[in-house]
PDB file as gemmi writes it, atoms N, CA and C in Angstrom:
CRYST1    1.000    1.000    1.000  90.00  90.00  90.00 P 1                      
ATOM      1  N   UNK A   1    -213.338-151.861 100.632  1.00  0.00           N  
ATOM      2  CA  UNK A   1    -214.406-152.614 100.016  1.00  0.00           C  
ATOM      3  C   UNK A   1    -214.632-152.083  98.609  1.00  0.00           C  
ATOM      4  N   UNK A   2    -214.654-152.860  97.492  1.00  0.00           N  
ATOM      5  CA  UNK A   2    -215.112-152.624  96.170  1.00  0.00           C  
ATOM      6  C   UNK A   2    -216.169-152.935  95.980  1.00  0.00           C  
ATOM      7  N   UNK A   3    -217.083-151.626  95.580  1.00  0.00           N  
ATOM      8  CA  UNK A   3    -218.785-151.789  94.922  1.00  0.00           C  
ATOM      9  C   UNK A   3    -218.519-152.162  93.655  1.00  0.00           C  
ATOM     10  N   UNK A   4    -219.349-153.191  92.983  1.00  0.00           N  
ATOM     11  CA  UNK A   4    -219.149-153.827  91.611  1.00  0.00           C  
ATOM     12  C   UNK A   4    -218.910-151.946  90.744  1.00  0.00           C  
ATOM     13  N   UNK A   5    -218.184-151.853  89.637  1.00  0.00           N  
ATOM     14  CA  UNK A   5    -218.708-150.994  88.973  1.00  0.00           C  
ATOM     15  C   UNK A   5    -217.749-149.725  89.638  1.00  0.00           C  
ATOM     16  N   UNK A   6    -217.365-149.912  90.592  1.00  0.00           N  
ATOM     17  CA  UNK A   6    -217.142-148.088  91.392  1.00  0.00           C  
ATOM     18  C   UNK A   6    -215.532-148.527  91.815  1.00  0.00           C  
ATOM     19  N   UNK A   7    -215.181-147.045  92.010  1.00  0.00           N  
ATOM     20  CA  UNK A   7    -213.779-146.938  92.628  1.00  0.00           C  
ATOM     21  C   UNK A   7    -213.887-147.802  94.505  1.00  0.00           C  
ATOM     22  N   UNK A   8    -212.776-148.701  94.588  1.00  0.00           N  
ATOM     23  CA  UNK A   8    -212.445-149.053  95.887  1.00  0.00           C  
ATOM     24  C   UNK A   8    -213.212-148.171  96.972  1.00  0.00           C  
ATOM     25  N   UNK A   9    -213.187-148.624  98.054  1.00  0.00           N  
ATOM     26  CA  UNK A   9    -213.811-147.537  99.468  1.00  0.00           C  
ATOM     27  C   UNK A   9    -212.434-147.407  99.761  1.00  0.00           C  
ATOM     28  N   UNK A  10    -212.748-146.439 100.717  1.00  0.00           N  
ATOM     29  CA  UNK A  10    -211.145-145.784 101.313  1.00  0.00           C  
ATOM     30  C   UNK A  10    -211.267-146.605 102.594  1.00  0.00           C  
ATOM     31  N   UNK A  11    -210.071-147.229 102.812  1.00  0.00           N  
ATOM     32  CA  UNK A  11    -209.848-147.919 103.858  1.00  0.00           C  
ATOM     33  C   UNK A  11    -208.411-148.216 103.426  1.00  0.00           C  
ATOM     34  N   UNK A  12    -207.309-148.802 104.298  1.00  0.00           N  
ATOM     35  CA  UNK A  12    -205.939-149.288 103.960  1.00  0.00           C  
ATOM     36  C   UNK A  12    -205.252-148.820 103.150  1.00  0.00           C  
ATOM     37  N   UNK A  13    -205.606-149.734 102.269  1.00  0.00           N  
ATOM     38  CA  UNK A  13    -205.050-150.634 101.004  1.00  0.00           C  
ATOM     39  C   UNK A  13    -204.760-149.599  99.856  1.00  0.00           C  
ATOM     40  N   UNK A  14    -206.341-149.395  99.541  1.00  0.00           N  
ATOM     41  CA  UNK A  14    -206.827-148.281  98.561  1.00  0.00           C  
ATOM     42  C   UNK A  14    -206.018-146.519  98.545  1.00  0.00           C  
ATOM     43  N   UNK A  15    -206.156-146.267 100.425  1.00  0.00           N  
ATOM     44  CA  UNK A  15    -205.694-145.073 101.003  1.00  0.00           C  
ATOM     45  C   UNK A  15    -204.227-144.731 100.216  1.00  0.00           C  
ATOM     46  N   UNK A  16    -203.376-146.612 100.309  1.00  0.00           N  
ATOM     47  CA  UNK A  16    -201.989-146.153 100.406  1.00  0.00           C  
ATOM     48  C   UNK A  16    -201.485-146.391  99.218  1.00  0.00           C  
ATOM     49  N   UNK A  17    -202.694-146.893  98.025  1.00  0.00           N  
ATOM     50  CA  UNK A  17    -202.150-146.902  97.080  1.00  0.00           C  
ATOM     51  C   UNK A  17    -202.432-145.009  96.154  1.00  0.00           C  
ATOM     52  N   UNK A  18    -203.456-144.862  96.380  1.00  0.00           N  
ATOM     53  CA  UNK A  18    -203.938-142.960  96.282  1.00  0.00           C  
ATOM     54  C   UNK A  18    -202.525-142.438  96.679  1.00  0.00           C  
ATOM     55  N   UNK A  19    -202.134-142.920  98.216  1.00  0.00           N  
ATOM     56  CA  UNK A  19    -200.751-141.827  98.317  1.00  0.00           C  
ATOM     57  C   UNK A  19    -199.477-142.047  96.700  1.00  0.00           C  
ATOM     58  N   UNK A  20    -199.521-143.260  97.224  1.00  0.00           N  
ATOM     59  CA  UNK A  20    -198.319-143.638  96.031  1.00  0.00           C  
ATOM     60  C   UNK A  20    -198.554-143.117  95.216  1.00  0.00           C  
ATOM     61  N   UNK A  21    -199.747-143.043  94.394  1.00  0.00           N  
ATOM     62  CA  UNK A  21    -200.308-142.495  93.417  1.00  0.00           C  
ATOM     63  C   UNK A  21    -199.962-140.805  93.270  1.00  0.00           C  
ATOM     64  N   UNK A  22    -200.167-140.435  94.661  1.00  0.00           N  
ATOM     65  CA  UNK A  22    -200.274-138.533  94.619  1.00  0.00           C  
ATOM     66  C   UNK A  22    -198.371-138.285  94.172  1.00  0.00           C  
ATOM     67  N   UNK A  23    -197.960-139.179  94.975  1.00  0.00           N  
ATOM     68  CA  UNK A  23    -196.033-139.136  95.142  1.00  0.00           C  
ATOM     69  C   UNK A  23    -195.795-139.340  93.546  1.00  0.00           C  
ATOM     70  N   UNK A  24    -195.864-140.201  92.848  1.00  0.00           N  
ATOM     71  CA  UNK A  24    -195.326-139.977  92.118  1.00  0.00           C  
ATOM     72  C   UNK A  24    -196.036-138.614  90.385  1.00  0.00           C  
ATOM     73  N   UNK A  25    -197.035-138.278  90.936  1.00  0.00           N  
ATOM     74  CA  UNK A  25    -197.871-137.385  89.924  1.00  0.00           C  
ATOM     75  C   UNK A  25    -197.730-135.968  90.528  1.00  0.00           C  
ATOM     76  N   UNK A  26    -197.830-135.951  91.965  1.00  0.00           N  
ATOM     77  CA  UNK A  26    -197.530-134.377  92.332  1.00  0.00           C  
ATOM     78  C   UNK A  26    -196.048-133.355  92.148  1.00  0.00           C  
ATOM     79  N   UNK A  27    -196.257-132.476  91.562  1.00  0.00           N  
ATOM     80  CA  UNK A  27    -194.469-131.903  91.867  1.00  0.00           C  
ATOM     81  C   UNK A  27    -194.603-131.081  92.977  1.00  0.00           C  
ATOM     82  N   UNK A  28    -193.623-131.832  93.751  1.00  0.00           N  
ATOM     83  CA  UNK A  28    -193.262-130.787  94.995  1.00  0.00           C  
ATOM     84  C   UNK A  28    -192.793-130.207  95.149  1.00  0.00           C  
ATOM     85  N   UNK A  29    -192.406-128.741  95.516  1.00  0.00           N  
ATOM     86  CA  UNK A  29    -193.728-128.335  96.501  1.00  0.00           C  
ATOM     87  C   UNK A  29    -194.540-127.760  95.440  1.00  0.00           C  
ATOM     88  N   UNK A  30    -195.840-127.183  96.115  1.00  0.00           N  
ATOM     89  CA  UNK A  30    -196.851-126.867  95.314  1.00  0.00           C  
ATOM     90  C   UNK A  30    -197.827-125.775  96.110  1.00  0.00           C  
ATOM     91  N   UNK A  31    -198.061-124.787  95.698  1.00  0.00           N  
ATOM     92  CA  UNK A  31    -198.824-123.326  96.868  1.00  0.00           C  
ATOM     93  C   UNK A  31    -200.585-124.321  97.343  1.00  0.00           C  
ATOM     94  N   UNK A  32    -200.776-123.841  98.204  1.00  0.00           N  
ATOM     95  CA  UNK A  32    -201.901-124.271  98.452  1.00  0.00           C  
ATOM     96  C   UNK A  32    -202.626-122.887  99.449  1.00  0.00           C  
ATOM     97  N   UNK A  33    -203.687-122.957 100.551  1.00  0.00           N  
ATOM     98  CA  UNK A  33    -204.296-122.601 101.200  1.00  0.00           C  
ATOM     99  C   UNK A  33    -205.245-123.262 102.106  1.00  0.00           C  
ATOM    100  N   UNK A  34    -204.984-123.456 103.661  1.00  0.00           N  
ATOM    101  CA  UNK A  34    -205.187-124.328 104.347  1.00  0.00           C  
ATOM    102  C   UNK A  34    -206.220-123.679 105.068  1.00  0.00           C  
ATOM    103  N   UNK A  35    -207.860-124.393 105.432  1.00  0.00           N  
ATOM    104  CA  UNK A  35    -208.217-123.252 106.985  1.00  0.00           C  
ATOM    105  C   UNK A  35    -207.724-123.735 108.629  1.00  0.00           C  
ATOM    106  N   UNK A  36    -207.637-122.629 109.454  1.00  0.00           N  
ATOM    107  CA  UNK A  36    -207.423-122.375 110.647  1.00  0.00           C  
ATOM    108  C   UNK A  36    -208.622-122.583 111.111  1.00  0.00           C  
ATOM    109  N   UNK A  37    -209.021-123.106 112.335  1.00  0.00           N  
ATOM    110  CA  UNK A  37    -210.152-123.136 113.064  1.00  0.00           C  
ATOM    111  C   UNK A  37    -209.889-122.761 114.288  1.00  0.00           C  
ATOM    112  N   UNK A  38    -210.219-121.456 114.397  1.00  0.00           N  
ATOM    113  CA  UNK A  38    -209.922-120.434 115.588  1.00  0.00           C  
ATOM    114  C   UNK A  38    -211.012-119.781 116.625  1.00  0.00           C  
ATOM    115  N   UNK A  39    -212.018-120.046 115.998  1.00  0.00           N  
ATOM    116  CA  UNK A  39    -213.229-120.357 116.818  1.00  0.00           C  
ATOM    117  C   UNK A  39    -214.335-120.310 116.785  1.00  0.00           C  
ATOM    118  N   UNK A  40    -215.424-120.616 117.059  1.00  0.00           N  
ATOM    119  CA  UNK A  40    -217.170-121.651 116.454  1.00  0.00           C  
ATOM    120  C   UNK A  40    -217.177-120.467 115.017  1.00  0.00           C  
ATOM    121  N   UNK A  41    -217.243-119.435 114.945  1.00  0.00           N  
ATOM    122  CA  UNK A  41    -217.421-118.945 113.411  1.00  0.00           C  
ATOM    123  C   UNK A  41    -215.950-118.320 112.941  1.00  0.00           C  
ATOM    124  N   UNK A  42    -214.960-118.243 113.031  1.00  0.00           N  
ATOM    125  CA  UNK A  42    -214.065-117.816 112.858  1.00  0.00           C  
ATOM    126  C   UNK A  42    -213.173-118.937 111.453  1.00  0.00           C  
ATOM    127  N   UNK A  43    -212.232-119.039 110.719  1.00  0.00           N  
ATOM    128  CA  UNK A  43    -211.622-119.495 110.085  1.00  0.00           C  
ATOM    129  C   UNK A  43    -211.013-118.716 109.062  1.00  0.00           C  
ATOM    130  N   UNK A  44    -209.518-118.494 109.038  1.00  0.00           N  
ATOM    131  CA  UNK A  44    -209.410-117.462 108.417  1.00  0.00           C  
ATOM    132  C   UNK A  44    -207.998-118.450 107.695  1.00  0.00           C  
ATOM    133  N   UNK A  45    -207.629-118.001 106.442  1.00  0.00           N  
ATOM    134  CA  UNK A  45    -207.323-119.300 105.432  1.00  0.00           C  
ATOM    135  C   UNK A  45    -205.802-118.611 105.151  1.00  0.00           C  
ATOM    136  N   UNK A  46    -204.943-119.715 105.557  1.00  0.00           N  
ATOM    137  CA  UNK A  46    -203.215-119.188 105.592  1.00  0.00           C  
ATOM    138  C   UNK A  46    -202.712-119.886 104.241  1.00  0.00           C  
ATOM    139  N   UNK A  47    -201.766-118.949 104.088  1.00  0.00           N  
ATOM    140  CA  UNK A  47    -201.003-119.670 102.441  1.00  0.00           C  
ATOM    141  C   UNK A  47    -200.117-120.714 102.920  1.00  0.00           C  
ATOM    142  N   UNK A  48    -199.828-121.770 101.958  1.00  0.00           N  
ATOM    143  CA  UNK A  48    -198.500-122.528 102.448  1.00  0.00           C  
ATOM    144  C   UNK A  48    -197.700-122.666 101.399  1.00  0.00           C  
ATOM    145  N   UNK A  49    -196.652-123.629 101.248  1.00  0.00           N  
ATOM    146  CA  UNK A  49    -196.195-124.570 100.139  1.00  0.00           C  
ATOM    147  C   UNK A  49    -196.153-125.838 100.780  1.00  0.00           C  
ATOM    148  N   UNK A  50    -196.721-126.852  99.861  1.00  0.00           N  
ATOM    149  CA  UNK A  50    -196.669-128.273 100.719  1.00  0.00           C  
ATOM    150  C   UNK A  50    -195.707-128.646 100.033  1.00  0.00           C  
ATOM    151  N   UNK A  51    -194.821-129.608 100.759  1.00  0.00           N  
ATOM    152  CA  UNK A  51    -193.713-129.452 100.559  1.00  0.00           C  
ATOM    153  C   UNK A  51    -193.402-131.592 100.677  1.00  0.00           C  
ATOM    154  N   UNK A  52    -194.141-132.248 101.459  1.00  0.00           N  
ATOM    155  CA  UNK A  52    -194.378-133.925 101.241  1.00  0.00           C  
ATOM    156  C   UNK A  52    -195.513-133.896 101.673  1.00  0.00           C  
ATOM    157  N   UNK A  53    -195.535-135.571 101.050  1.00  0.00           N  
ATOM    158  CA  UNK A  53    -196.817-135.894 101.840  1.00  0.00           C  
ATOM    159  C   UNK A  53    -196.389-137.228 102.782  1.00  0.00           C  
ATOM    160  N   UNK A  54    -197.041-137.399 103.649  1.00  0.00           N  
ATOM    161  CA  UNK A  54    -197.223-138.380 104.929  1.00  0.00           C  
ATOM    162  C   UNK A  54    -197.447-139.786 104.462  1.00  0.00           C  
ATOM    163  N   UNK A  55    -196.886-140.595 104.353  1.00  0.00           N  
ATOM    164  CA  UNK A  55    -197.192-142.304 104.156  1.00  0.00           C  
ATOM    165  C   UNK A  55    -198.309-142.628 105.543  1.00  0.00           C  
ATOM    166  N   UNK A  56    -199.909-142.841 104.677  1.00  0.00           N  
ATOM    167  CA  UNK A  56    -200.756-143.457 105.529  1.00  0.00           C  
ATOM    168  C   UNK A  56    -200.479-144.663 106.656  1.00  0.00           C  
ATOM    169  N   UNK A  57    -199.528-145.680 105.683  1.00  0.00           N  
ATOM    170  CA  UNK A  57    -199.376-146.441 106.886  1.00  0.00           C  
ATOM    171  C   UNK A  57    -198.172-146.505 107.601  1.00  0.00           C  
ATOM    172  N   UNK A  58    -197.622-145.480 107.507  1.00  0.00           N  
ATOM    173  CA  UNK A  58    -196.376-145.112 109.073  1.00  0.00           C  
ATOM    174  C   UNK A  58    -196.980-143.941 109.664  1.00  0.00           C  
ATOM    175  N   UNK A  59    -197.677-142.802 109.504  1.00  0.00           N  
ATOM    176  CA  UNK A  59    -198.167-141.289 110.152  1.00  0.00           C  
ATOM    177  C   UNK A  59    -199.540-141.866 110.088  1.00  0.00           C  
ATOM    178  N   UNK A  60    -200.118-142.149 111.534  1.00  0.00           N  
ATOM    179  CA  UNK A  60    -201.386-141.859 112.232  1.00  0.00           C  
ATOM    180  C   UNK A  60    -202.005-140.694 112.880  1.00  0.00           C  
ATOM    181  N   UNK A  61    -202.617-139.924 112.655  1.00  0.00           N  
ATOM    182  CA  UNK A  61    -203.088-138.724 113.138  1.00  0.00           C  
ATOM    183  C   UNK A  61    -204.006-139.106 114.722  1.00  0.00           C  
ATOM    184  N   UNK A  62    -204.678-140.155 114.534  1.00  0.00           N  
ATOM    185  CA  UNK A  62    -205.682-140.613 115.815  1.00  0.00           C  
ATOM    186  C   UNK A  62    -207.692-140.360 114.591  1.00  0.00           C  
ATOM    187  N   UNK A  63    -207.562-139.969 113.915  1.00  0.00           N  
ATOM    188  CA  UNK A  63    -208.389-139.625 113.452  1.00  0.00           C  
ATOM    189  C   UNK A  63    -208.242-140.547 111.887  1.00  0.00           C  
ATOM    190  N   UNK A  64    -209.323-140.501 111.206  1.00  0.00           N  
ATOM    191  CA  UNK A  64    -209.298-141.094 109.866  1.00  0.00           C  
ATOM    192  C   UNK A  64    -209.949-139.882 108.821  1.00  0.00           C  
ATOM    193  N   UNK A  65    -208.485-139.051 108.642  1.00  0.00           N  
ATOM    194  CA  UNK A  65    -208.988-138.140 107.650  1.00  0.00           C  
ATOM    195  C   UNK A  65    -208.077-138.494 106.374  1.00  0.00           C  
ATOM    196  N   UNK A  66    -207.392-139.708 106.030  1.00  0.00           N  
ATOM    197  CA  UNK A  66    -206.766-139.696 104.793  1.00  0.00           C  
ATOM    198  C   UNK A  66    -205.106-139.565 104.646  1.00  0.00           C  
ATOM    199  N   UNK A  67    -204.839-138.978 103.868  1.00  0.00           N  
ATOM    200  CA  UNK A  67    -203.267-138.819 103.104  1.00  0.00           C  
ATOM    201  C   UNK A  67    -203.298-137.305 104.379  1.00  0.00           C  
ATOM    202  N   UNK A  68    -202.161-137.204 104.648  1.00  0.00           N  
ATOM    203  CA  UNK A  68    -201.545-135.966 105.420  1.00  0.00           C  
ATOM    204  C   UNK A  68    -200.610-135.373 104.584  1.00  0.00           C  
ATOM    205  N   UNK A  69    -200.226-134.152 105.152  1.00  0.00           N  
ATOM    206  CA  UNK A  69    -198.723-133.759 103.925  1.00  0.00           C  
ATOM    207  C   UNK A  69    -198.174-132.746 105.587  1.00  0.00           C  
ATOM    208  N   UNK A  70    -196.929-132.692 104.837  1.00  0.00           N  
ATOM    209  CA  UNK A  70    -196.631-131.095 105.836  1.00  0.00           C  
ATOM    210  C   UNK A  70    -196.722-130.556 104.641  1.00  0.00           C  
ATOM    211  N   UNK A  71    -196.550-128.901 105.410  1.00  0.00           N  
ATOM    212  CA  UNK A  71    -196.615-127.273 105.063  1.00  0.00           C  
ATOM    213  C   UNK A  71    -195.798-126.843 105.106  1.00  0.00           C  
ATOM    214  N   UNK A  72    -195.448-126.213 104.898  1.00  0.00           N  
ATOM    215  CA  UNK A  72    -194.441-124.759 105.175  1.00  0.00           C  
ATOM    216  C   UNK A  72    -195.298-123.583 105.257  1.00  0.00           C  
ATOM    217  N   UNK A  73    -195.650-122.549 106.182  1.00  0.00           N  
ATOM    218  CA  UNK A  73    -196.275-121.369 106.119  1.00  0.00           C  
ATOM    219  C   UNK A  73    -195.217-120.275 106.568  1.00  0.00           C  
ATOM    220  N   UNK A  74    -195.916-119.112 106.266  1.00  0.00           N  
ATOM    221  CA  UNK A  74    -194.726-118.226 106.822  1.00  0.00           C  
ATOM    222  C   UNK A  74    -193.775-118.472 108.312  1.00  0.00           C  
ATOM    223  N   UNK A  75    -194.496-119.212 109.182  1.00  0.00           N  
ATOM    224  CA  UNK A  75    -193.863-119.574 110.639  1.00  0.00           C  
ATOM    225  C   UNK A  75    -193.478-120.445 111.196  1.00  0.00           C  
ATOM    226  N   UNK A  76    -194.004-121.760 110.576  1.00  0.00           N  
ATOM    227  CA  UNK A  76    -193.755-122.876 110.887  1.00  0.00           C  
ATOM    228  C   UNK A  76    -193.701-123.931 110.008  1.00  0.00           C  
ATOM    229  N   UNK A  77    -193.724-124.982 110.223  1.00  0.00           N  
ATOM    230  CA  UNK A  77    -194.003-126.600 109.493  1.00  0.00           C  
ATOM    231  C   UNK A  77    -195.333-126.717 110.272  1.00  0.00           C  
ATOM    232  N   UNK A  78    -196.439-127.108 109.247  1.00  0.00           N  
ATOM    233  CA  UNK A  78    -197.690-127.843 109.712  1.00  0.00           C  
ATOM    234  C   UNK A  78    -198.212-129.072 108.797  1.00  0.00           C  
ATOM    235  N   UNK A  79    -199.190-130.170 109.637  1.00  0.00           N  
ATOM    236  CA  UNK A  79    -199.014-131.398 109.161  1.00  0.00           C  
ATOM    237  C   UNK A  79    -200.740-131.063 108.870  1.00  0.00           C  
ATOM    238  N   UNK A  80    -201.011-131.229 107.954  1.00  0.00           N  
ATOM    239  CA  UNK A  80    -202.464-131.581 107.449  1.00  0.00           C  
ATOM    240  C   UNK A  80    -203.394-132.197 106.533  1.00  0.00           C  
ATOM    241  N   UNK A  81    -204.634-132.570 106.681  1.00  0.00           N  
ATOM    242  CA  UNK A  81    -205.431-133.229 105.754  1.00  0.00           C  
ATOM    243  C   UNK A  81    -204.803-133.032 104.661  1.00  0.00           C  
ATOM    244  N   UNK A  82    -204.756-133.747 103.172  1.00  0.00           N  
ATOM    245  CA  UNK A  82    -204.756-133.052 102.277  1.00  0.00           C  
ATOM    246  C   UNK A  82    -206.298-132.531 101.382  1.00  0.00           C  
ATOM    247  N   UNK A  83    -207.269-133.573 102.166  1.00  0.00           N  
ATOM    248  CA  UNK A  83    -208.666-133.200 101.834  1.00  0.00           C  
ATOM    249  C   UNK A  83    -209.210-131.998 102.300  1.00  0.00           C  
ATOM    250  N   UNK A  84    -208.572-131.139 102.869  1.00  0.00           N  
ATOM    251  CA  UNK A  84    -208.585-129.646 104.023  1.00  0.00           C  
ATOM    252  C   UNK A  84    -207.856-128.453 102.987  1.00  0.00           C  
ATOM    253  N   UNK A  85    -206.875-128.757 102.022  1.00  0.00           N  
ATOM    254  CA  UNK A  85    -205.866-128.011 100.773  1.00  0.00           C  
ATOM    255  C   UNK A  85    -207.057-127.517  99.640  1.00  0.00           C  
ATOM    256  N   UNK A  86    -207.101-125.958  99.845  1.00  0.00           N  
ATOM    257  CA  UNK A  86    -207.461-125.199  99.068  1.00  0.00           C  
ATOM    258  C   UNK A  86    -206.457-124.824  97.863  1.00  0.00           C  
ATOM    259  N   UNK A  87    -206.580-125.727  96.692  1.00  0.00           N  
ATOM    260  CA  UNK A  87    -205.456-125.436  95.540  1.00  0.00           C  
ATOM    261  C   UNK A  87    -205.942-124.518  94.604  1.00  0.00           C  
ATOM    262  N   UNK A  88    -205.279-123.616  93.855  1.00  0.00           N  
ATOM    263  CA  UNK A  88    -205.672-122.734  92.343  1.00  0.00           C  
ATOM    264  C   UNK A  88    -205.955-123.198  91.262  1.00  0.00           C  
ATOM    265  N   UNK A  89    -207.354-122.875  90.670  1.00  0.00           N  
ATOM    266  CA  UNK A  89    -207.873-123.739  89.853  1.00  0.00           C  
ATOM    267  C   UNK A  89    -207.335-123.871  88.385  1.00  0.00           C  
ATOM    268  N   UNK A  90    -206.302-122.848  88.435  1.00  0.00           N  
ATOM    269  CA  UNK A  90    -205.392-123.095  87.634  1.00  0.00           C  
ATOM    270  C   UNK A  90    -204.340-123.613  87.536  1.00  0.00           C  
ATOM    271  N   UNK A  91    -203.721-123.922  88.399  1.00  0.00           N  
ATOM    272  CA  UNK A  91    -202.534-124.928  88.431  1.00  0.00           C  
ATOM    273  C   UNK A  91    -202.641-126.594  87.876  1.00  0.00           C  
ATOM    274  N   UNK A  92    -201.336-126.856  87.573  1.00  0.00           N  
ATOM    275  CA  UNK A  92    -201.445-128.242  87.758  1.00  0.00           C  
ATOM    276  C   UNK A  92    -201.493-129.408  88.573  1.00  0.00           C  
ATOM    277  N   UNK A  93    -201.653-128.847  89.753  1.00  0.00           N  
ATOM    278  CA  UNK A  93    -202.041-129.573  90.821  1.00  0.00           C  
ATOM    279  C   UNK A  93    -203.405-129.821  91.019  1.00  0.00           C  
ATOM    280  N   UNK A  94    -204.668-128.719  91.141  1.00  0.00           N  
ATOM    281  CA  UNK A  94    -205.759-128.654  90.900  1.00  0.00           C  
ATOM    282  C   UNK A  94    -206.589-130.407  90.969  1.00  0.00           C  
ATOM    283  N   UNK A  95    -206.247-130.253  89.754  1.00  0.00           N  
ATOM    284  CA  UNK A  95    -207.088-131.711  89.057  1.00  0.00           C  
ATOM    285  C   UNK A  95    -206.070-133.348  89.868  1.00  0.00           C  
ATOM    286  N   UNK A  96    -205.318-133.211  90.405  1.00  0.00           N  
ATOM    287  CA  UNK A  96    -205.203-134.348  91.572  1.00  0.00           C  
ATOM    288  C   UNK A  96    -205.263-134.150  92.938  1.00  0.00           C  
ATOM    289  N   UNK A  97    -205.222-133.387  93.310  1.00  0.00           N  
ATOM    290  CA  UNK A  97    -205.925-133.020  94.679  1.00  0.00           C  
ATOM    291  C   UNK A  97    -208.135-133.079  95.101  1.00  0.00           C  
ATOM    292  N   UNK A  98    -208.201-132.229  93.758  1.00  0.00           N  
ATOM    293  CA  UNK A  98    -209.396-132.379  93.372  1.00  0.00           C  
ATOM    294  C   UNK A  98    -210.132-133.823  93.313  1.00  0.00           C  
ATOM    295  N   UNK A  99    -209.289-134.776  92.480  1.00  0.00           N  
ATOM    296  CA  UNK A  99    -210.061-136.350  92.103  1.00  0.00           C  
ATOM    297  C   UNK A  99    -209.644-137.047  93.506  1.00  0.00           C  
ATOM    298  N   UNK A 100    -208.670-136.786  94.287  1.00  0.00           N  
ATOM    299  CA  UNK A 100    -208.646-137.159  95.760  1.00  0.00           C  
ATOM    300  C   UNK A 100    -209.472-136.970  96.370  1.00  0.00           C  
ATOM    301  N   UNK A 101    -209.831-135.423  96.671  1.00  0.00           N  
ATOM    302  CA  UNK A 101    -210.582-135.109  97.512  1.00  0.00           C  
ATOM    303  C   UNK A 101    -212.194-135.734  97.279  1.00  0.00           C  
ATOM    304  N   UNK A 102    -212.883-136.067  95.698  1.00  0.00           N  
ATOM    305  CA  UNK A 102    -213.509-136.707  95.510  1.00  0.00           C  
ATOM    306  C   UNK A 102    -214.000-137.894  95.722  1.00  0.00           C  
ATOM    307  N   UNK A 103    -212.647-138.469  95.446  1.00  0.00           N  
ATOM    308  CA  UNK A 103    -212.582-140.418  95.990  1.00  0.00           C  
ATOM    309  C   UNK A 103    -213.128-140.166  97.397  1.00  0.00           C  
ATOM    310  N   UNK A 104    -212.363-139.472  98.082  1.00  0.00           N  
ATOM    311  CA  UNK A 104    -212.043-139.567 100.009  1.00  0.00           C  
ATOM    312  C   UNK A 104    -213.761-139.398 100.023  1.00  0.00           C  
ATOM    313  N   UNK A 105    -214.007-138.137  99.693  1.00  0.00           N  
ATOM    314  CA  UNK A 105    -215.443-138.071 100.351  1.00  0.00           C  
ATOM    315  C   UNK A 105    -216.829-139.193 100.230  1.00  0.00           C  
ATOM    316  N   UNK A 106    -216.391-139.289  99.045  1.00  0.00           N  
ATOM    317  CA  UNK A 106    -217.763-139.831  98.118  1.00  0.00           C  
ATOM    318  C   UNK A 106    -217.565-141.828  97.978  1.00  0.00           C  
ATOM    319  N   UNK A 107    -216.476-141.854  98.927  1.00  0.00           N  
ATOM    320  CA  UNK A 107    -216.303-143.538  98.819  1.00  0.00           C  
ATOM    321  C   UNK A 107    -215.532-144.097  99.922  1.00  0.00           C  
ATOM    322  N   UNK A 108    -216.010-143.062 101.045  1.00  0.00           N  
ATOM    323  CA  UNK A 108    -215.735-143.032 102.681  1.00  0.00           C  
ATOM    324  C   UNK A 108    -217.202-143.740 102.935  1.00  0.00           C  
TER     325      UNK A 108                                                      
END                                                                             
């Protein structure tokens, strides 16, 4: 849905044009920092490199949290939010992860 004046709402359309958008502006891979939720106060924050991101409309999670990516961490491949990616505020990644994570919240 478009409010006169404002960025699209996140739904579909909007979602999968943001991805397209991240694909061709992000360089991959890129360091990040993801949290763990390990239990009611616990969360303790693992390094990765994200390495893609997930096309909204082929990867369904069951949930509506947005663009997904995998990881790479020291042990495995993991698939996550990218609205969940703790980036360095110095990098050049920063400032598009950042205006994502903005859109997602603030026009959900």
């Amino acid at each position: 849905m478009k409010r006169d004046g404002d960025l699209p709402g996140v739904d579909d359309d909007p979602l999968h044009s943001y991805y397209r958008y991240l694909t061709q502006h992000l360089s991959l891979p890129f360091a990040a920092f993801y949290p763990q939720r390990v239990g009611p106060f616990d969360e303790p924050v693992y390094a990765c490199d994200v390495i893609r991101l997930l096309d909204p409309k082929v990867y369904h999670n069951g949930h509506f949290l947005g663009v997904f990516c995998v990881a790479r961490n020291c042990e495995h491949l993991v698939e996550l939010p990218v609205i969940e990616l703790d980036i360095d505020e110095t990098g050049p990644t920063f400032q598009l992860i950042e205006d994502y994570w903005f859109w997602f919240w603030n026009w959900s």
